[in-house]
N, CA, C and O atoms as a GROMACS GRO file, in nm:
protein
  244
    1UNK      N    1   0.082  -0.120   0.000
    1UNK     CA    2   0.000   0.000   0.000
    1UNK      C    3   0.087   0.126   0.000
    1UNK      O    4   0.049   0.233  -0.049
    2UNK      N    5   0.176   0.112   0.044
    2UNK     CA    6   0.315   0.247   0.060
    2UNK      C    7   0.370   0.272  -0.040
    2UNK      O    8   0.397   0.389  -0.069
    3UNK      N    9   0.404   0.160  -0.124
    3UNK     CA   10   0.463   0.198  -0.259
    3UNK      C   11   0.374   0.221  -0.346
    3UNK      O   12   0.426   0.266  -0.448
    4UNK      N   13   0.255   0.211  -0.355
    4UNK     CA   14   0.128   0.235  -0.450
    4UNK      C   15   0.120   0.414  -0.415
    4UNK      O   16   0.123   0.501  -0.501
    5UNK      N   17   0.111   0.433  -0.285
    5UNK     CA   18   0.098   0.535  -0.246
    5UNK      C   19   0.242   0.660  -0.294
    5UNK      O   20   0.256   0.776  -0.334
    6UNK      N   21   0.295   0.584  -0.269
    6UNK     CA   22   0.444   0.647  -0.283
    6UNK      C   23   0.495   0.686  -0.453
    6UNK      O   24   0.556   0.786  -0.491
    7UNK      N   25   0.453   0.589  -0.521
    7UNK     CA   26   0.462   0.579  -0.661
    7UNK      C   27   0.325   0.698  -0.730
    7UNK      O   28   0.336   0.781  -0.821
    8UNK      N   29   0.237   0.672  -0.667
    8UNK     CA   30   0.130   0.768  -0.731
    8UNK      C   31   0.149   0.878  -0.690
    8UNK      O   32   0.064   0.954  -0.735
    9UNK      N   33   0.246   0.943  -0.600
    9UNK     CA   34   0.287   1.086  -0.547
    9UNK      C   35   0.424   1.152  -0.653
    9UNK      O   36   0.453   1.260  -0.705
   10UNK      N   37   0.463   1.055  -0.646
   10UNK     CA   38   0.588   1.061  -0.737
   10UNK      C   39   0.534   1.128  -0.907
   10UNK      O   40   0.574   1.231  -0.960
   11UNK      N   41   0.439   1.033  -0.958
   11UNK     CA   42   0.384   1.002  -1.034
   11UNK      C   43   0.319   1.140  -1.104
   11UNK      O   44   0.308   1.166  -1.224
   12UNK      N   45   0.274   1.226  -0.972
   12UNK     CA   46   0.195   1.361  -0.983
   12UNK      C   47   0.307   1.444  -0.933
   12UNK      O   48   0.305   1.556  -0.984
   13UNK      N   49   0.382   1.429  -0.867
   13UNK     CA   50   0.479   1.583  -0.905
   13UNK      C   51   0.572   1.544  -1.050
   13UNK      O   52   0.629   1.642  -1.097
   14UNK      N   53   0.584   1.467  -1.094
   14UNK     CA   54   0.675   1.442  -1.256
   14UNK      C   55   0.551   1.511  -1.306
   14UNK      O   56   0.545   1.634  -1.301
   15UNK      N   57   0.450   1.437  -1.354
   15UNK     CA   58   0.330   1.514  -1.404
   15UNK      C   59   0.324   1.699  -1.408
   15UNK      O   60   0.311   1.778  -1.501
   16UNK      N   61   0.340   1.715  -1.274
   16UNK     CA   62   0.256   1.837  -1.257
   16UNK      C   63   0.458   1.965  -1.300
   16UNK      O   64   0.443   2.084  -1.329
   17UNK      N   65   0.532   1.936  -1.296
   17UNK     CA   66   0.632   1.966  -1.300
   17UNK      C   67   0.679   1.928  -1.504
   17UNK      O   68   0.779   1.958  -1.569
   18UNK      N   69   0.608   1.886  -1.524
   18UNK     CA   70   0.675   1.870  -1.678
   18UNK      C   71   0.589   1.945  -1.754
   18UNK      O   72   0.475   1.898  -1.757
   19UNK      N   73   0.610   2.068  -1.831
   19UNK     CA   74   0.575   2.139  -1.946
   19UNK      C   75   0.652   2.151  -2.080
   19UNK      O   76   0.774   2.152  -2.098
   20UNK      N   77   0.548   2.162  -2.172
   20UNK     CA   78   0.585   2.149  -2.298
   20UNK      C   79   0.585   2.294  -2.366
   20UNK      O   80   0.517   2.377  -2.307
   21UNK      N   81   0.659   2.341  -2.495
   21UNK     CA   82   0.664   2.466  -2.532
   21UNK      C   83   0.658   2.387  -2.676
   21UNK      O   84   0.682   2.272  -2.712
   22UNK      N   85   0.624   2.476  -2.724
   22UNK     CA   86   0.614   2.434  -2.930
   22UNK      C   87   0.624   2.590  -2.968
   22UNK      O   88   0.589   2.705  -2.942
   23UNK      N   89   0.714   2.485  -3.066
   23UNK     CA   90   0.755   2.644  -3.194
   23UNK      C   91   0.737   2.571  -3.314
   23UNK      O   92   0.736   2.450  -3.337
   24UNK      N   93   0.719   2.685  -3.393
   24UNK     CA   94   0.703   2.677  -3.516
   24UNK      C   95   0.790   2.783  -3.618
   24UNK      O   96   0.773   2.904  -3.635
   25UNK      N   97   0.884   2.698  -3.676
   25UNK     CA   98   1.005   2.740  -3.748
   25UNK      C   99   1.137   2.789  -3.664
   25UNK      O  100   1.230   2.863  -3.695
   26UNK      N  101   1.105   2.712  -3.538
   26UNK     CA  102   1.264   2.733  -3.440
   26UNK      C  103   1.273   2.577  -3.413
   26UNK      O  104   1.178   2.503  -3.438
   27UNK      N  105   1.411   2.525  -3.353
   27UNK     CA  106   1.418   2.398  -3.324
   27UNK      C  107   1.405   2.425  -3.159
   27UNK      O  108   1.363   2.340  -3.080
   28UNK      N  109   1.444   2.542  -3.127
   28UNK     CA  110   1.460   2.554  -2.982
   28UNK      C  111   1.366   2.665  -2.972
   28UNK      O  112   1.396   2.777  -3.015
   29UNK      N  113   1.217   2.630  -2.901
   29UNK     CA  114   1.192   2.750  -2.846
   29UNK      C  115   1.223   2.845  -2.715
   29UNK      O  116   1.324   2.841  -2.645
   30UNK      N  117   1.142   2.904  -2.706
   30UNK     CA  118   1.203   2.995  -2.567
   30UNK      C  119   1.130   2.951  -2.447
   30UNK      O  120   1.007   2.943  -2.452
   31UNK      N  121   1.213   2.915  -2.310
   31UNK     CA  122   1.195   2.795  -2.228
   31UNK      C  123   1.083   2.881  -2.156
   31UNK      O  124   1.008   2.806  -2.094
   32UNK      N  125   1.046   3.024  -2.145
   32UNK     CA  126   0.914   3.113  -2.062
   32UNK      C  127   0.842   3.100  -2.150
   32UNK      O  128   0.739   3.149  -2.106
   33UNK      N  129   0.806   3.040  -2.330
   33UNK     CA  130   0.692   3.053  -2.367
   33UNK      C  131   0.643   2.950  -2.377
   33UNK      O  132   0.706   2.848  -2.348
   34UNK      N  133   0.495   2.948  -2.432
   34UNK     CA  134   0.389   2.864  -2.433
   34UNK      C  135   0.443   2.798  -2.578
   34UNK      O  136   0.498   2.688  -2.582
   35UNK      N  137   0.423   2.874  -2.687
   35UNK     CA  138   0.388   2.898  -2.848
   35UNK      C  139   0.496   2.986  -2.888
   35UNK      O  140   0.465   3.102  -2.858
   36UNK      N  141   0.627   2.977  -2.950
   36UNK     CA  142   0.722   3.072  -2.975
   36UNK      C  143   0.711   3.048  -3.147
   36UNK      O  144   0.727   2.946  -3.214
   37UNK      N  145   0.685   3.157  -3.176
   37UNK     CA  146   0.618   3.176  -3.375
   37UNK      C  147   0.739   3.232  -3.400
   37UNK      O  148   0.777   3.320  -3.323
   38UNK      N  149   0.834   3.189  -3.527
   38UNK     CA  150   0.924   3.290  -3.556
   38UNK      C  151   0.904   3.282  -3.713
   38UNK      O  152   0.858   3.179  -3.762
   39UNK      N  153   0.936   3.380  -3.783
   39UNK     CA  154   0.933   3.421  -3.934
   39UNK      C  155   0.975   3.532  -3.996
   39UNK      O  156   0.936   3.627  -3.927
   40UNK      N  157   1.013   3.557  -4.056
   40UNK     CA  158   1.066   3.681  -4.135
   40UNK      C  159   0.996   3.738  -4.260
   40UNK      O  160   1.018   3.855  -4.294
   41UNK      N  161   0.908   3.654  -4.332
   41UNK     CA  162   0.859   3.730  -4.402
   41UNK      C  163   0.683   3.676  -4.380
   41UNK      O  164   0.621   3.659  -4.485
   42UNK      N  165   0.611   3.651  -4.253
   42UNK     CA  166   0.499   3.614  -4.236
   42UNK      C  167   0.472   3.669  -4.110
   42UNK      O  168   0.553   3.692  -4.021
   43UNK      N  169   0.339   3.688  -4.110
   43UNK     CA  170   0.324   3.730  -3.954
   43UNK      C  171   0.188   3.634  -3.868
   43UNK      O  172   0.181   3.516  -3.900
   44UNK      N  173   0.102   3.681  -3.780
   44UNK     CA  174   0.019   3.583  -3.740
   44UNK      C  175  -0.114   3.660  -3.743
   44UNK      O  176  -0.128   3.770  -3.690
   45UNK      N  177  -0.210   3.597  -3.808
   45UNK     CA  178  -0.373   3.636  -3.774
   45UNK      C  179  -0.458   3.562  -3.696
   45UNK      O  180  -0.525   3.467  -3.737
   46UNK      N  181  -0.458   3.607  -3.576
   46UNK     CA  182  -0.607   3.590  -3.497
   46UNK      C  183  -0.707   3.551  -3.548
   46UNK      O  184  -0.747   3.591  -3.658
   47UNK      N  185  -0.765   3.464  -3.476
   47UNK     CA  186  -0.940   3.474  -3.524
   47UNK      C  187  -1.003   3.621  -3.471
   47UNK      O  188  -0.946   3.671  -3.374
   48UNK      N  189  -1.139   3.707  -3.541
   48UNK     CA  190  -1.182   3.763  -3.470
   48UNK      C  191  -1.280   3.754  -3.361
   48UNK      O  192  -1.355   3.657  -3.376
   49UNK      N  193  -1.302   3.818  -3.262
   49UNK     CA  194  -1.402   3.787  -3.199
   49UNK      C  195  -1.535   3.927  -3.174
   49UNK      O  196  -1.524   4.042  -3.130
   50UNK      N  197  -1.631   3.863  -3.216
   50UNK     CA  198  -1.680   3.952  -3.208
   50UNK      C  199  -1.794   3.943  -3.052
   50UNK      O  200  -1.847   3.853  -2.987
   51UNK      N  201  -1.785   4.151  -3.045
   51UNK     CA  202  -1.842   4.126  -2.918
   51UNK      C  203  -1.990   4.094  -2.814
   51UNK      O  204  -2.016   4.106  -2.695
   52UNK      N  205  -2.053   4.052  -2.921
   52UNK     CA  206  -2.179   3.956  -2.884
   52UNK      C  207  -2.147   3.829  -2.803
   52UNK      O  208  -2.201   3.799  -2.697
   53UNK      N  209  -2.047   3.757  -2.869
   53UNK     CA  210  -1.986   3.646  -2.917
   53UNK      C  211  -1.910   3.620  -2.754
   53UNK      O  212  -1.897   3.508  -2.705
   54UNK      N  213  -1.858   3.770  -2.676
   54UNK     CA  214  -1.761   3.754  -2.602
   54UNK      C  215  -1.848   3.735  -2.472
   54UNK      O  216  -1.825   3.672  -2.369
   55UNK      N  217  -1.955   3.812  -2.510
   55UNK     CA  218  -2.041   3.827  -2.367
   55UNK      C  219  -2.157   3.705  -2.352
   55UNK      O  220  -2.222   3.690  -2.248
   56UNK      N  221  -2.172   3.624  -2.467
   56UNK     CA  222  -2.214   3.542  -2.455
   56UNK      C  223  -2.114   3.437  -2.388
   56UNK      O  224  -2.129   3.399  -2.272
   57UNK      N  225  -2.041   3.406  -2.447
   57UNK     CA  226  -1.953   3.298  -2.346
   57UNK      C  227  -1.931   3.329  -2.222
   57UNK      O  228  -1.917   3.238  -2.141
   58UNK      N  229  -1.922   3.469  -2.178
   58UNK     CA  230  -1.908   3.496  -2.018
   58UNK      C  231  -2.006   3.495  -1.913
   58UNK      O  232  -1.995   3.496  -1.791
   59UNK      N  233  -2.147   3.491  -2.024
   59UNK     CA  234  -2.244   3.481  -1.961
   59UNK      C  235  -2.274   3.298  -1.898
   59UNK      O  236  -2.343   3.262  -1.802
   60UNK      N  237  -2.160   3.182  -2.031
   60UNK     CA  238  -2.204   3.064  -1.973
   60UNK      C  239  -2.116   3.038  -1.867
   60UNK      O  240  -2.106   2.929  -1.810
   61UNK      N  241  -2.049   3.142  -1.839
   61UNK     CA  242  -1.922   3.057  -1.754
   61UNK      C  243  -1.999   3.133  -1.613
   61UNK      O  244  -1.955   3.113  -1.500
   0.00000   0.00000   0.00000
């Protein structure tokens, strides 16, 4: 029961302690971001949101 216990503690700080970062067009992204975008001749478009759209979802939460 100790090592079940012991192993499933273990188990959740590796878990809760391991994050992932993704880039797109770097091999190494930058270890504080989420999403590191790099490009030189492209940039990035958003979806829009419109604001009906915003107050409706805040209204389900």
């Amino acid at each position: 029961m100790k090592r079940i216990l012991l192993f499933g503690i273990l188990l959740l700080s590796f878990l809760i302690s391991v994050q992932a970062q993704i880039g797109i067009n770097t091999t190494s992204p930058h270890p504080s971001a989420a999403l590191d975008v790099q490009s030189s001749t492209q940039g990035l478009l958003l979806p829009r949101r419109y604001r009906y759209a915003a107050i409706f979802l805040l209204s389900i939460i």
